[in-house]
KEPAGU-819408 format. One line per field, with one value per residue (C-alpha): chain; x, y, z. Coordinates in nm, 2 decimals. Layout:
% KEPAGU-819408
cadena	(A | ...)
u	(X | ...)
v	(Y | ...)
w	(Z | ...)
% end
This chain:
% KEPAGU-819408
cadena	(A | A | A | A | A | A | A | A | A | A | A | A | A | A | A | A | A | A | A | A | A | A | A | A | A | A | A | A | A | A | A | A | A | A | A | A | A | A | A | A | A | A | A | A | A | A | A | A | A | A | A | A | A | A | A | A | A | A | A | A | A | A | A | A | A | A | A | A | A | A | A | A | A | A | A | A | A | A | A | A | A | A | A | A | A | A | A | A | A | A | A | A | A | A | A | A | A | A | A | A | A | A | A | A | A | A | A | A | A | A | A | A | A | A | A | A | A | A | A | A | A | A | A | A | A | A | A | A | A | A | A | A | A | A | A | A | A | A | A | A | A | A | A | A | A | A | A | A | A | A | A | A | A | A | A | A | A | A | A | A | A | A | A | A | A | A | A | A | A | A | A | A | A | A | A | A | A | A | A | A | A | A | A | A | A | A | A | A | A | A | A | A | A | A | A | A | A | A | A | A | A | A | A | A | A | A | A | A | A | A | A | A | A | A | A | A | A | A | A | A | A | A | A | A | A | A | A | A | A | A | A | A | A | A | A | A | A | A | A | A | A | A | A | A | A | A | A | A | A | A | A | A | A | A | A | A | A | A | A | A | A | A | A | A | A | A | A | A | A | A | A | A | A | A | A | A | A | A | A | A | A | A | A | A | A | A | A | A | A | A | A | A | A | A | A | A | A | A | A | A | A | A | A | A | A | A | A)
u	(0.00 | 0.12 | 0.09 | -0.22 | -0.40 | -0.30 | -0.41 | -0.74 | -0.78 | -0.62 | -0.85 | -1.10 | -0.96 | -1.02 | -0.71 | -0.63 | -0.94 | -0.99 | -0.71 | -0.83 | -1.17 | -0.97 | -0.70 | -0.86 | -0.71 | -0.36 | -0.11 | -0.10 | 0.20 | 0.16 | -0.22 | -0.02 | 0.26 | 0.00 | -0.19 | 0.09 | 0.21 | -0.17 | -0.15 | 0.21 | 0.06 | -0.24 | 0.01 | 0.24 | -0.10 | -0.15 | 0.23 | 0.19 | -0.13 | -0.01 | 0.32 | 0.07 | -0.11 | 0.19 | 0.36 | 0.70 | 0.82 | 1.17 | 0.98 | 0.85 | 1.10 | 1.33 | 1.07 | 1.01 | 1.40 | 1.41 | 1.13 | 1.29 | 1.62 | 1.42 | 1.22 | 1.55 | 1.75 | 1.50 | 1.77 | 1.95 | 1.70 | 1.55 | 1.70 | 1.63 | 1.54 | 1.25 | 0.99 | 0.77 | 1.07 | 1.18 | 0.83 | 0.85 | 1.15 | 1.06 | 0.68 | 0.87 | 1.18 | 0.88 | 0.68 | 0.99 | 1.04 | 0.75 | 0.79 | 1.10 | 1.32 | 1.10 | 0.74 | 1.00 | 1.13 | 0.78 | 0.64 | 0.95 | 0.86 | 0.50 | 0.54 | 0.83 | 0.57 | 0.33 | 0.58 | 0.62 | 0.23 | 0.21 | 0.48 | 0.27 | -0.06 | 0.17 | 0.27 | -0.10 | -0.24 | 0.03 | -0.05 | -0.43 | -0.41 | -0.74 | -0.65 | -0.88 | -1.14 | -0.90 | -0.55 | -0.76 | -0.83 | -0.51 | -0.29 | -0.56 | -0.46 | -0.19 | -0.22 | -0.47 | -0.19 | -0.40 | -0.13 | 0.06 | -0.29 | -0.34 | 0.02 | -0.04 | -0.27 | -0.05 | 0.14 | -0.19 | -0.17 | 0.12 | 0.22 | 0.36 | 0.17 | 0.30 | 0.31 | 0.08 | -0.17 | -0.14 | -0.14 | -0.42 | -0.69 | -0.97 | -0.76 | -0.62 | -1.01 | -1.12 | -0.82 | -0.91 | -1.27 | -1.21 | -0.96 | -1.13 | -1.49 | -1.27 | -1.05 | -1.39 | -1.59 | -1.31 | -1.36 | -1.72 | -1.67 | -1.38 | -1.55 | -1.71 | -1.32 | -1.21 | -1.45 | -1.39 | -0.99 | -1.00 | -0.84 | -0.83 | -0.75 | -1.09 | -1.33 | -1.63 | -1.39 | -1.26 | -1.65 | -1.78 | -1.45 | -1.40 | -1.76 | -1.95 | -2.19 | -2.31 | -2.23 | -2.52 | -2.48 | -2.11 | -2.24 | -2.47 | -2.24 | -1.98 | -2.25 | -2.34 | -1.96 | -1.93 | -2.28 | -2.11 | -1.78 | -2.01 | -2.19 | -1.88 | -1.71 | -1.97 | -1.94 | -1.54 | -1.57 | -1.75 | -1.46 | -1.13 | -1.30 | -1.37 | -1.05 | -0.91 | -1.09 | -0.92 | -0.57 | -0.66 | -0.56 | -0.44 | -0.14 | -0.11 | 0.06 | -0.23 | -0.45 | -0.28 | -0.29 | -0.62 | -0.75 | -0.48 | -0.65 | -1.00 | -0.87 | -0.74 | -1.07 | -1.29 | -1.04 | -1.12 | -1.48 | -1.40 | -1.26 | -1.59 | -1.77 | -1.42 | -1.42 | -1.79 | -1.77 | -1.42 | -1.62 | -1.87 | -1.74 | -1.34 | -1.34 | -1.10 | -1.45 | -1.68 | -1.64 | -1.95 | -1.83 | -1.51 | -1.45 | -1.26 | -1.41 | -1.08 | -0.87 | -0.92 | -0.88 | -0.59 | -0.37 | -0.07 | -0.09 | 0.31 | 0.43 | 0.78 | 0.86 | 0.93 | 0.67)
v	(0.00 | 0.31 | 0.60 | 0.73 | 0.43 | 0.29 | 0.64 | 0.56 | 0.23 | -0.04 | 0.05 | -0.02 | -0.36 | -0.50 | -0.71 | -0.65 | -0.65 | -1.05 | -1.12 | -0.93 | -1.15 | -1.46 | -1.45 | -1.36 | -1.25 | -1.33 | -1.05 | -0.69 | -0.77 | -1.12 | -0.98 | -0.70 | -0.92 | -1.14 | -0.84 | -0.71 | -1.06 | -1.08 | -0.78 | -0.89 | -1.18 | -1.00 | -0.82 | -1.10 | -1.27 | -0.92 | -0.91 | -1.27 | -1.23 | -0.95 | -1.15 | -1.37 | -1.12 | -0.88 | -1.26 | -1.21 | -1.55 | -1.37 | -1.15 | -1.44 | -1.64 | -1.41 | -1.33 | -1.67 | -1.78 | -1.48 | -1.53 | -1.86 | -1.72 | -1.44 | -1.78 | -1.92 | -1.60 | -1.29 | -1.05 | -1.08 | -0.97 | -0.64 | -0.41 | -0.57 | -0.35 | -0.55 | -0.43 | -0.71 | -0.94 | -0.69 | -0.67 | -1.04 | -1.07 | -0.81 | -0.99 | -1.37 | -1.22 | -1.07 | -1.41 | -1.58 | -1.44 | -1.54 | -1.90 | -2.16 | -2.29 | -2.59 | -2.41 | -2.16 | -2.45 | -2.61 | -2.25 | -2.23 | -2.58 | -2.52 | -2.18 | -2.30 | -2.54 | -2.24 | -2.06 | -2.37 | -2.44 | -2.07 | -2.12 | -2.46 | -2.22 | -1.92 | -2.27 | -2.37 | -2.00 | -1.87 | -2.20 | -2.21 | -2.54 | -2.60 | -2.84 | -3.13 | -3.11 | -3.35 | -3.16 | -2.82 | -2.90 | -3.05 | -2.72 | -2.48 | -2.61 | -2.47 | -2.20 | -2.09 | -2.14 | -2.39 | -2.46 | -2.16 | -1.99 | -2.30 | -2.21 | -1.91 | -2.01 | -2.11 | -1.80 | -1.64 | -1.88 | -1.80 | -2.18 | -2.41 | -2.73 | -3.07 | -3.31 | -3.53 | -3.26 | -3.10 | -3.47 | -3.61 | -3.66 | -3.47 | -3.11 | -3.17 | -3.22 | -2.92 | -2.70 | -2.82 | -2.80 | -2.41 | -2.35 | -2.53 | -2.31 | -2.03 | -2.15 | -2.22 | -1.96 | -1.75 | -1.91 | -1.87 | -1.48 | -1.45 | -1.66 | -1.33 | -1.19 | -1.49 | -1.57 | -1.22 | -1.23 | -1.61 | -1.72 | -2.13 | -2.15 | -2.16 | -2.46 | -2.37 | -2.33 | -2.64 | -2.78 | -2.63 | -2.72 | -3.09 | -3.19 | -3.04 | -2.80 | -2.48 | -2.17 | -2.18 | -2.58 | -2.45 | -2.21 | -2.45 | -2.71 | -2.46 | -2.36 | -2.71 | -2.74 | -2.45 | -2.53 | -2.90 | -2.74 | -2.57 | -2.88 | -3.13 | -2.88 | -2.85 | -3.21 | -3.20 | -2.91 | -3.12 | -3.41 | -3.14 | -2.99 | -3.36 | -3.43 | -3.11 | -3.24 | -3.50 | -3.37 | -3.18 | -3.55 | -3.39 | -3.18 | -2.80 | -2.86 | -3.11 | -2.83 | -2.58 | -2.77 | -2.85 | -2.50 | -2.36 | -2.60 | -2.51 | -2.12 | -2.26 | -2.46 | -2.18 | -1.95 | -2.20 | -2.17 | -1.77 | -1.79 | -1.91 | -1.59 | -1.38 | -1.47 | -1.44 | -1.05 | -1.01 | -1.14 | -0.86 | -0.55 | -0.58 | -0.38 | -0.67 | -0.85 | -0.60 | -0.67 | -0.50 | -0.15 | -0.21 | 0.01 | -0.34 | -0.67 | -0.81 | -0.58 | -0.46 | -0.03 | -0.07 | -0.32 | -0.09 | -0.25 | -0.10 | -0.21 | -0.40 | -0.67 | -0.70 | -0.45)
w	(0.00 | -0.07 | 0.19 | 0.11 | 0.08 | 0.43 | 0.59 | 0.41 | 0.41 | 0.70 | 0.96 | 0.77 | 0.68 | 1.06 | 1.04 | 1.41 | 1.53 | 1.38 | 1.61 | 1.88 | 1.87 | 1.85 | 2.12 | 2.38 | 2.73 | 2.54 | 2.72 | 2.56 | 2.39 | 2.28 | 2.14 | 1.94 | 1.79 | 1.68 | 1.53 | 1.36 | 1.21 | 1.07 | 0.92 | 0.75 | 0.66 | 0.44 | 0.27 | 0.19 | 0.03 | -0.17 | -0.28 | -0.39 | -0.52 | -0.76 | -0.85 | -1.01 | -1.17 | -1.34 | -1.38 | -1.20 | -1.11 | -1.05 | -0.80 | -0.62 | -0.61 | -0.46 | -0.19 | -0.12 | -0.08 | 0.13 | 0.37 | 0.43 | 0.56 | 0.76 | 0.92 | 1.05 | 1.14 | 1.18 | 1.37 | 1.03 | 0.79 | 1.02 | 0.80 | 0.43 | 0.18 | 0.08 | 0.37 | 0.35 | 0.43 | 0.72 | 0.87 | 0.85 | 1.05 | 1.33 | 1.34 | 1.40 | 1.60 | 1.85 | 1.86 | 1.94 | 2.26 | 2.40 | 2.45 | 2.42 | 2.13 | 2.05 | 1.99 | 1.76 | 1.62 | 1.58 | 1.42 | 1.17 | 1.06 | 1.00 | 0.84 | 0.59 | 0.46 | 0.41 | 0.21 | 0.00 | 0.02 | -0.16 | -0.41 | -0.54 | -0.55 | -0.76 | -1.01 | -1.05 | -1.08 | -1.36 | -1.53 | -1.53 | -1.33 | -1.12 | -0.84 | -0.78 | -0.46 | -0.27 | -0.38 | -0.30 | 0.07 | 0.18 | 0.04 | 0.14 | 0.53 | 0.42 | 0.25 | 0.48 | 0.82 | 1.02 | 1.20 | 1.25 | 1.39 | 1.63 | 1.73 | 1.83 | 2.07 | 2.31 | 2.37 | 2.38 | 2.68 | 2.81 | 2.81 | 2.54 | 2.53 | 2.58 | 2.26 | 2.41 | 2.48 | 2.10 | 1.96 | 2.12 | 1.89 | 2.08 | 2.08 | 1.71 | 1.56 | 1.75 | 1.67 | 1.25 | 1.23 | 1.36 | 1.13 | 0.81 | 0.90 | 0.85 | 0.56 | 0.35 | 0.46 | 0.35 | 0.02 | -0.01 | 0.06 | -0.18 | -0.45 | -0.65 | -0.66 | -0.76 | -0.99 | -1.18 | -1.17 | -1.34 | -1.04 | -0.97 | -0.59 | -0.43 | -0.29 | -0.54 | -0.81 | -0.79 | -0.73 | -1.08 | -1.24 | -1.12 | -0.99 | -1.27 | -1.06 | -1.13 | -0.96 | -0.77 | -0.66 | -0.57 | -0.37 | -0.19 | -0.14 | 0.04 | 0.31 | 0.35 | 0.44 | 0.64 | 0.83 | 0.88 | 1.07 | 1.30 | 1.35 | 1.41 | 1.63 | 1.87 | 1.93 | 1.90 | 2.20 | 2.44 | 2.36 | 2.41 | 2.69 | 2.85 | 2.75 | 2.93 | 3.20 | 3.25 | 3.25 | 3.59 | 3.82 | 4.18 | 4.12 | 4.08 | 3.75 | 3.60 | 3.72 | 3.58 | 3.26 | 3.25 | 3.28 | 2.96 | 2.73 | 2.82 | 2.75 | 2.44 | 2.38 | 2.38 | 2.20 | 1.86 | 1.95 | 1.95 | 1.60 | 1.46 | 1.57 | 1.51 | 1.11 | 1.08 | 1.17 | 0.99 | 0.67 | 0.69 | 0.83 | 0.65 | 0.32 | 0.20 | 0.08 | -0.02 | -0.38 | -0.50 | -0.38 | -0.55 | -0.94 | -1.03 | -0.90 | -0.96 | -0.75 | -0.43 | -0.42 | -0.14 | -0.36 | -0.55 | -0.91 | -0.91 | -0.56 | -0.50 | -0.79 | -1.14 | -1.36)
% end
């Protein structure tokens, strides 16, 4: 964005407020560093949305490699002339002081497979290739961060969970069903944008081009999906929060345990109702106000890359 356009148009893009309405009681500065890495994270999807676009695989790739190194080492990259990879680096250098080396490890190692996750969707967007329903959903948990959000949970927390507790089957449905409500409602907001730029990464798109439906049996079939992760998380709640339950036993600690992952618990519950408003109040999604259906009026057409 350049100047102009931020003065008149990030506050009306409610990125920090979806984080505020997700991570809830986190500590003031664990909330904004998780704010601020949302925001970074809406522009990187811009800036690689409009590498597609202009076709600069150059541009991309460069970015990529970079945001890789950044990942690893953030105190070296603070001062890179590219600011998207220098807003990276402060964003993860602040989240990795909260916690200990082995939930940074553990972020690094989910976020480097977003990065890759993005570079297949750049591959099948430049080259017109509409992934299959199956392909879709497994790189849109991806592309969409499941992991990295559900991360972020636990610094929220103030308290890196044990293996056993991320692992267990009851937390890890709980912690997906949240995050793919919000991955396909996402898609069913975007799908007008989408639709208009000729774009290939979204569930209905994939449902009219593989499955044969109309736009309107698209349509249908996402809410269907979206209605079903409200559904199956309601019964996944009462399992995580039995589950939490039981890690309580007779010790301080257990008890101490036990109450973090009901927070947590009803933090993924939060992000139903978080991306619900997001959807409807962020100018990022209200298409029909837009001059061009294809390009939101805060993207610069001209920003960092190859023109």
């Amino acid at each position: 964005m350049p100047e102009h356009k931020v003065e008149e148009h990030a506050d009306g893009l409610c990125y920090t407020d979806l984080m505020a309405g997700y991570y809830l009681d986190a500590a003031d500065e664990v909330l904004q560093a998780i704010a601020d890495y949302s925001a970074w994270f809406f522009v990187w999807d811009d800036r690689h949305d409009r590498d597609i676009v202009h076709r600069r695989p150059a541009a991309w790739r460069r970015l990529r490699f970079s945001l890789h190194a950044a990942l690893d080492a953030p105190g070296h990259h603070l001062h890179h002339p590219d600011p998207v990879v220098a807003g990276f680096a402060d964003s993860v250098g602040r989240l990795y002081s909260f916690l200990g080396e082995r939930w940074n490890a553990r972020f690094a190692r989910h976020f480097h497979a977003v990065i890759e996750a993005y570079d297949r969707e750049f591959r099948n967007r430049t080259r017109g290739t509409v992934p299959t329903v199956d392909a879709y959903l497994e790189l849109r948990r991806l592309t969409f961060a499941h992991w990295i959000w559900t991360d972020l949970l636990e610094p929220s927390a103030g308290c890196e969970l044990p293996d056993a507790v991320r692992k267990h089957p009851a937390y890890r449905r709980a912690a997906l069903l949240s995050q793919e409500f919000a991955a396909w409602y996402n898609d069913l907001c975007s799908l007008p944008k989408e639709i208009a730029g000729d774009e290939v990464h979204n569930l209905g798109i994939c449902l009219i081009h593989h499955e044969g439906m109309t736009l309107e049996e698209a349509v249908r079939e996402m809410r269907r999906r979206v209605e079903g992760c409200i559904s199956d998380f309601l019964a996944a709640e009462k399992e995580a929060l039995r589950f939490a339950e039981s890690l309580a036993g007779v010790t301080v600690q257990g008890k101490e345990l036990s109450s973090t992952v009901k927070a947590i618990v009803a933090n993924m519950r939060n992000w139903f109702s978080a991306v619900y408003w997001f959807h409807h109040e962020s100018g990022r999604y209200m298409v029909d106000s837009w001059d061009d259906r294809t390009t939101p009026p805060y993207v610069d057409n001209e920003a960092a890359g190859e023109k």
